[in-house]
N, C-alpha and C positions, 0 to 999 in steps of 0.2 A: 119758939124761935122760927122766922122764916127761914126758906132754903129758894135759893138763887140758884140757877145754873151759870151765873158770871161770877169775878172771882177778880178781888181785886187785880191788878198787873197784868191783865189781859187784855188783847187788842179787841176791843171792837169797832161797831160802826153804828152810826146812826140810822135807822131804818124811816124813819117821820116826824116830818116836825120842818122849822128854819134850816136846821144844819143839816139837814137828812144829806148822804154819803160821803161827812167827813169820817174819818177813822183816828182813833187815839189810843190811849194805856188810860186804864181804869184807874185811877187816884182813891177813889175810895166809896164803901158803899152805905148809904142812909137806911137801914133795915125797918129801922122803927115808920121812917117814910115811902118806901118801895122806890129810892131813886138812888143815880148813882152818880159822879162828879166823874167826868171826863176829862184830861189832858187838851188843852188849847181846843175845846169844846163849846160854844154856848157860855163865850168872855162875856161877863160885866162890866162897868166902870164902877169905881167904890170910892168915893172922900173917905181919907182916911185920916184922924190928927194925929202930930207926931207923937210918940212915947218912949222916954229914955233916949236912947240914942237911934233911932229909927225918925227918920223924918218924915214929913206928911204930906200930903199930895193925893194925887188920883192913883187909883192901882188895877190894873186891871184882873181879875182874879174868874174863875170859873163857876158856873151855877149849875144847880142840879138838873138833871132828866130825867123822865121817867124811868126805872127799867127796862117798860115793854117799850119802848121806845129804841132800845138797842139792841145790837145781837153780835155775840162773838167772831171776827172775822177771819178768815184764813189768808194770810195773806202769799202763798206760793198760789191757790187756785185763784185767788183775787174775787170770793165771792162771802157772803156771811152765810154761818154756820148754824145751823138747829143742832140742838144738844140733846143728849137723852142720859139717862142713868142707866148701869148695867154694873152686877158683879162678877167678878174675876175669881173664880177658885185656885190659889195656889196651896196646894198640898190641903196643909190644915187649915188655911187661913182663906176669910173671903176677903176681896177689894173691893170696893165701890170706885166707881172710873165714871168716869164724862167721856162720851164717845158721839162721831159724829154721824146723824140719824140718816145720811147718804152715801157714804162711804163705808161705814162702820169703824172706821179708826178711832182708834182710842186718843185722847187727848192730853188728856194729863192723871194722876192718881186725885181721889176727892177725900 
C-alpha cells in the first residue's frame, strides 16, 4: 500500500497546475491512482439523469489532482508545508508523527 504524507481532512493548497493557490479540505484520497479530490477545487460540470427521487440536471462536482500537485497548508503562517516523518519515544511506546521539515513542529499523530 502506498503512504502519502496528506491525510484526508487536511487543508491544502494547490502548488501547479489551472488552480495553483487555491486552498481546500481534502475529501478524499485515490491510492490506487496517486490523486486526491479537493473541496471547491478543479469543479466540473456533470449531466446527470434523474434517479428515484433526486432529479437531473447539471451538477457541478469536483475532479481529481495529482498529489504531487498539492501540499499541506498552514494556514496561521499562510505558507504550504513540507512534511517529513519522525518518531516519538514515549516511555515504552514509539509514535510516528508528521512534523514540519522547517520548523520542526509536529503536526498531528500518523
Amino acid at each position: 500500500m502506498k503512504k502519502f504524507k496528506i491525510k484526508c481532512d487536511d487543508l491544502v493548497v494547490v502548488t501547479a497546475g489551472k488552480h495553483k493557490g487555491k486552498t481546500g479540505k481534502v475529501l478524499q484520497i485515490l491510492r490506487e491512482r496517486d490523486r486526491v479530490l479537493v473541496e471547491k477545487v478543479n469543479l466540473v460540470t456533470r449531466h446527470v439523469k434523474p434517479r428515484g427521487d433526486q432529479p437531473g440536471g447539471t451538477v457541478e462536482k469536483e475532479a481529481s489532482l495529482h498529489i504531487s500537485n498539492v501540499a499541506l497548508f498552514n494556514a496561521e503562517e499562510g505558507r504550504a508545508v513540507k512534511i517529513g516523518w519522525k518518531f516519538i519515544e514515549d516511555g515504552d511506546t514509539r509514535r510516528k508523527v508528521r512534523f514540519d521539515k522547517k520548523t520542526g513542529a509536529i503536526i498531528d499523530q500518523a
